[in-house]
C-alpha positions, 0 to 999 in steps of 0.5 A, spaced: 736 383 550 729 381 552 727 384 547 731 381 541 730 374 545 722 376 545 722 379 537 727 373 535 720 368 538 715 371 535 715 368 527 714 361 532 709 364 536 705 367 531 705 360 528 703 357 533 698 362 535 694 362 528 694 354 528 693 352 536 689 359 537 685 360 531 685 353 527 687 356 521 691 350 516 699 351 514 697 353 508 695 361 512 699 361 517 705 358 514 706 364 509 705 370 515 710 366 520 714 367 514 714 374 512 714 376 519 721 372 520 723 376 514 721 383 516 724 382 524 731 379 521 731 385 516 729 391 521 732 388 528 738 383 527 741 387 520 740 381 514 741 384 508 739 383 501 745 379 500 743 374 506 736 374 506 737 371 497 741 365 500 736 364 505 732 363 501 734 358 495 737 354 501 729 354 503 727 352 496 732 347 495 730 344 503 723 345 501 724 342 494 728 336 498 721 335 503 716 335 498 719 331 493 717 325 499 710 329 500 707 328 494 711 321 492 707 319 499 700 322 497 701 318 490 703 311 493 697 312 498 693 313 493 696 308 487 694 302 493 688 305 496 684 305 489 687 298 487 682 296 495 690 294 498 688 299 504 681 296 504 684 289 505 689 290 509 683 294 514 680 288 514 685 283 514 690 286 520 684 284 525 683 277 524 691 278 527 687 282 532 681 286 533 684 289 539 685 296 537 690 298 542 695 293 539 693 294 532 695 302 535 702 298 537 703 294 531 702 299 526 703 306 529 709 304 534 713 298 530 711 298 523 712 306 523 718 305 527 722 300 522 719 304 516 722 310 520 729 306 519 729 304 513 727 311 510 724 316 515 723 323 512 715 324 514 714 317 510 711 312 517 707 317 518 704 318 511 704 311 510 701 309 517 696 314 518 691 312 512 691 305 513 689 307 521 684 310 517 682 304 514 682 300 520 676 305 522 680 310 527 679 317 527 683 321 522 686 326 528 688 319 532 691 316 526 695 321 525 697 322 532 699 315 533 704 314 527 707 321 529 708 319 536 710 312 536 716 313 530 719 319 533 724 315 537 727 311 532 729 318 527 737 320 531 738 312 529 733 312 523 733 315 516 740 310 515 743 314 521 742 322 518 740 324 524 747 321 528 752 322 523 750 330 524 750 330 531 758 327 529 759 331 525 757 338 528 761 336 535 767 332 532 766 326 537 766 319 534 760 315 533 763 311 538 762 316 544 755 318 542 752 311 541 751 308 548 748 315 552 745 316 545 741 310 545 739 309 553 736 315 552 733 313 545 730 307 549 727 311 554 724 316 549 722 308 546 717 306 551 714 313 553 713 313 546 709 305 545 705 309 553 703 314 547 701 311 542 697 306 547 694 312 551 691 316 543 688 309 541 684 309 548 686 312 554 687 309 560 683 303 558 688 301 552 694 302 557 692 297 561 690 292 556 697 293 552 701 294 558 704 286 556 706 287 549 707 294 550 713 291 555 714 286 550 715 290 544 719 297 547 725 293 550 726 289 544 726 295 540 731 299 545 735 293 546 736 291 539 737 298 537 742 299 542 746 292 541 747 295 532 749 301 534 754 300 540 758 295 535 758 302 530 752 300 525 749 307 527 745 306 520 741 301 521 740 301 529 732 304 527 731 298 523 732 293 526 729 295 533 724 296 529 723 290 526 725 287 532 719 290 535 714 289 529 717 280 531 715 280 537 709 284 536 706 279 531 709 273 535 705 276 541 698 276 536 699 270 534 700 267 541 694 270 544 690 268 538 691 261 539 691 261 546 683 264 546 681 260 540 680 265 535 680 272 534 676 278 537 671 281 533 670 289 535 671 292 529 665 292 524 672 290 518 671 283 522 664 281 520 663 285 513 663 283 507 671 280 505 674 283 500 675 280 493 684 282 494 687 277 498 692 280 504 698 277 501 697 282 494 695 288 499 701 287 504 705 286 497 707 294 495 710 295 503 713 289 502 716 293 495 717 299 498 722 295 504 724 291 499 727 297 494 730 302 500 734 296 502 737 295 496 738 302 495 742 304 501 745 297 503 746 294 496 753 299 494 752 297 486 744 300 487 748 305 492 752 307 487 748 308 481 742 311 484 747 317 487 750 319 479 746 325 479 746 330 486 743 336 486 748 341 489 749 348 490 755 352 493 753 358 497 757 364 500 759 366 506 754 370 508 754 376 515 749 381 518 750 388 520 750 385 526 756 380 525 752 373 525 756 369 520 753 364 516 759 360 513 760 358 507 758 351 504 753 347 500 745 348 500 740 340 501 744 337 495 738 332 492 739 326 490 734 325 484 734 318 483 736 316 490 731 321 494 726 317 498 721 321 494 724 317 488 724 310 491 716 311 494 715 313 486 719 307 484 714 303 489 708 307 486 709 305 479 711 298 481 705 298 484 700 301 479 703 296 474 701 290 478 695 291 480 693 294 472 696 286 470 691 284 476 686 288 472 684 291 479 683 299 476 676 301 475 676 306 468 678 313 470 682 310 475 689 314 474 685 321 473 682 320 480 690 319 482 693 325 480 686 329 482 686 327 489 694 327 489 694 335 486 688 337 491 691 335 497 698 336 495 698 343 493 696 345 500 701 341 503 707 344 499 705 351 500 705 350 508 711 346 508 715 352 503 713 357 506 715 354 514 721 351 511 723 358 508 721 362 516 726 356 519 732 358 514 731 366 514 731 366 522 738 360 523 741 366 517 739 372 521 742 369 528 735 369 531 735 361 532 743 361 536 739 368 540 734 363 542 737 357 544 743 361 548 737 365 552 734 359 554 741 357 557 743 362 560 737 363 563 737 356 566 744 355 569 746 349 572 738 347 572 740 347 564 740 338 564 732 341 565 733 345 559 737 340 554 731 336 551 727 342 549 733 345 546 733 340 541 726 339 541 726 347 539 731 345 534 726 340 530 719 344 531 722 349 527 726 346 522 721 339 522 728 335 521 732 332 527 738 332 523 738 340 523 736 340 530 743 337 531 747 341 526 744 347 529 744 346 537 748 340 538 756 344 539 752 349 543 749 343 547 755 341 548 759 348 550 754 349 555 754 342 558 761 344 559 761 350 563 755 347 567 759 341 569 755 337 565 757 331 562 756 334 555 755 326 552 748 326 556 747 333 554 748 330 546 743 325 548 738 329 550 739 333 545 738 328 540 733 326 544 729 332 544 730 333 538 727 327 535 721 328 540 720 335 537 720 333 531 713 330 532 709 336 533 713 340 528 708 344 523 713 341 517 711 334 519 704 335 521 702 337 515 706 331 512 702 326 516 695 329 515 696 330 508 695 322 505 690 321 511 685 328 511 687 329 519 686 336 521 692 340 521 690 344 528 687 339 532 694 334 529 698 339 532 695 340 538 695 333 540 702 331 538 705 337 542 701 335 548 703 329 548 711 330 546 711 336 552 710 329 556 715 325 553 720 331 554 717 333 561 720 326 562 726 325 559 728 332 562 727 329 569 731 324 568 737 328 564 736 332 570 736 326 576 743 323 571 746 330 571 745 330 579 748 323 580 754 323 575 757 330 578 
């Protein structure tokens, strides 16, 4: 059993190993983590050609589903940043302020978490990360904060996905699960707000943001919690969201007038002004929001963007070991109602107003797609191929291995253990919502043999899976992508930090679990 557990870890600890220990990119270490997934589900846990095939085309088709984001983003990124709109807003955010902790604040904990509402998918971190870099932060730190402060708002994010899955894999109604689900999201909040402050300055820009951080997490948490416990699950991230980004603005303004005028820290603040006014450049993620919205909250632009769906049917599938995969349906695309689709509706819109303005230089459009084809391609082949690693290792049952390892060998310390469960599940998957579906019964069942209340082990679950998600290989790639991060120094980061966070949360499933039995 040690030895299945040990050989079941592997392809992960391989990954991690090229990327932490030897800094090698996804594109190399993605395709190894990969085959030695295949070959030790092959010659150890008994997956035939029948289940290994299927495995893949799941993985393509998730694969698929993530990359149509990827590349959607890339172009949206490089549609506004040729038009000078990253530029502008560069050097018009810090006449709000010049405090690089709040900046840190407003964009990579508010902005990317109400953006993590209204779509999710690795686009705040896509879209937060290079106008960080904008702002003159390094481009590991500007990954690393949108990273870090839109990881809480993803189970109640990308209009509830994460949490109707969680419904789903347990049967429990939403009703059940909001309330512990959202304390524990709250919490996972401000711990969150503490990193983004503490990976824009250290403890220098914890203490000089304590206030607004206060501020704008308890009113993201406490809206998020009122939405979701009167049952509007789908929007609970956006409005926490863009109730913090409220008061996080307010709180600028306020001490802006309170002092007179604003800092000058940054050299953004007495440079040249660019010939593009803030309300122009803030206009295409005004679009994005704009069409998301109406896309998800408007039925007739619901509907009929959702007329062609991409699906397949797939078998039940078993090993020679008796690991029963059951049948269903692979990662349906929605082709016209995708994220990916409404970042390239956004994109054109935008490419098309900024023409009229006449603000693209000739030779604008192949600079695009050449700079989108240099950095995508690289990101497509990390994310394929950790994708298909994930899948083959869930099909051959070395995933549900993994997981019930670590529990029997927690015992009753298993509350310890619940957030870095669901944080496993959304390292090697990169999504929340499969950490759920494929830990979320399995949470719940051991909770119930340990004498858990198995409401707060679904609350770390999910809690733990949204945290895990941050440092997941999948989503780092996503987010150092746009902004030209390192990939390894990303991820070594971001793990660090989440280890933090769900040290914390684990703690207080822990000291909740101890109190209630």
């Amino acid at each position: 059993m040690l030895t299945d557990w040990f050989l079941a870890f592997l392809p992960i600890l391989l990954v991690l190993l090229l990327m932490l220990g030897l800094r090698w990119r996804g594109t190399r270490a993605g395709p190894l983590g990969w085959l030695a997934a295949v070959l030790i589900a092959v010659l150890r846990f008994g997956a035939g050609w029948e289940v290994l095939a299927w495995a893949q085309v799941k993985a393509l088709l998730l694969a698929l589903w993530v990359l149509y984001i990827i590349w959607a983003a890339l172009l949206f990124y490089r549609v506004t940043a040729e038009a000078g709109a990253v530029a502008t807003i560069g050097a018009g955010l810090p006449r709000l302020t010049s405090d690089r902790a709040l900046q840190a604040l407003l964009l990579g904990w508010a902005f990317s978490s109400f953006l993590q509402g209204v779509s999710g998918f690795g686009v705040p971190v896509a879209v937060i990360g290079p106008l960080l870099v904008g702002l003159g932060f390094p481009p590991v730190a500007a990954v690393v904060i949108p990273s870090i402060g839109h990881s809480w708002a993803v189970t109640f994010g990308s209009l509830g996905s994460s949490f109707y899955a969680l419904m789903a894999a347990t049967g429990r109604p939403g009703a059940e699960l909001a309330a512990p689900a959202a304390a524990m999201l709250g919490l996972a909040s401000l711990l969150c707000g503490i990193g983004v402050l503490w990976a824009a300055g250290g403890p220098q820009a914890l203490r000089r943001g304590i206030t607004p951080l206060l501020l704008i997490g308890l009113a993201m948490a406490g809206t998020q919690y009122l939405v979701v416990t009167h049952g509007l699950w789908s929007i609970g991230g956006m409005c926490g969201g863009l109730a913090g980004l409220g008061v996080g603005v307010a709180w600028a303004r306020w001490r802006q007038r309170r002092r007179g005028q604003p800092q000058r820290e940054h050299p953004q603040d007495t440079g040249p002004k660019p010939s593009m006014e803030l309300r122009w450049a803030l206009l295409p993620y005004g679009l994005l929001v704009a069409i998301v919205l109406a896309a998800e909250l408007v039925p007739p632009v619901h509907a009929f963007l959702g007329q062609v769906v991409l699906r397949l049917a797939t078998p039940e599938l078993t090993t020679a070991r008796g690991w029963v995969t059951p049948a269903g349906g692979a990662r349906s695309i929605n082709l016209f109602g995708h994220a990916g689709a409404l970042l390239l509706y956004t994109s054109l819109a935008t490419m098309g107003l900024y023409t009229w303005q006449g603000r693209y230089a000739p030779g604008t459009g192949r600079r695009i797609a050449r700079e989108v084809m240099r950095r995508g391609v690289p990101s497509s082949i990390g994310i394929a191929t950790m994708v298909g690693m994930a899948v083959t290792m869930g099909h051959a049952g070395m995933t549900r291995l993994l997981a019930e390892g670590i529990s029997r060998v927690a015992g009753p310390a298993f509350p310890l253990v619940s957030p870095f469960i669901g944080a496993l599940g959304a390292f090697m998957t990169g999504s929340n919502t499969n950490s759920n579906v494929v830990f979320g019964l399995l949470q719940e069942q051991v909770a119930m043999l340990v004498g858990t209340s198995p409401l707060l082990a679904l609350a770390a679950q999910t809690a733990g899976g949204a945290i895990g998600g941050m440092f997941a290989p999948a989503k780092v790639i996503v987010g150092c992508a746009p902004a030209g991060a390192d990939e390894g120094a990303t991820m070594r980061k971001t793990m660090a930090y989440g280890a933090a966070i769900l040290v914390v949360l684990a703690v207080v499933t822990a000291g909740i679990a101890t109190i209630t039995q």
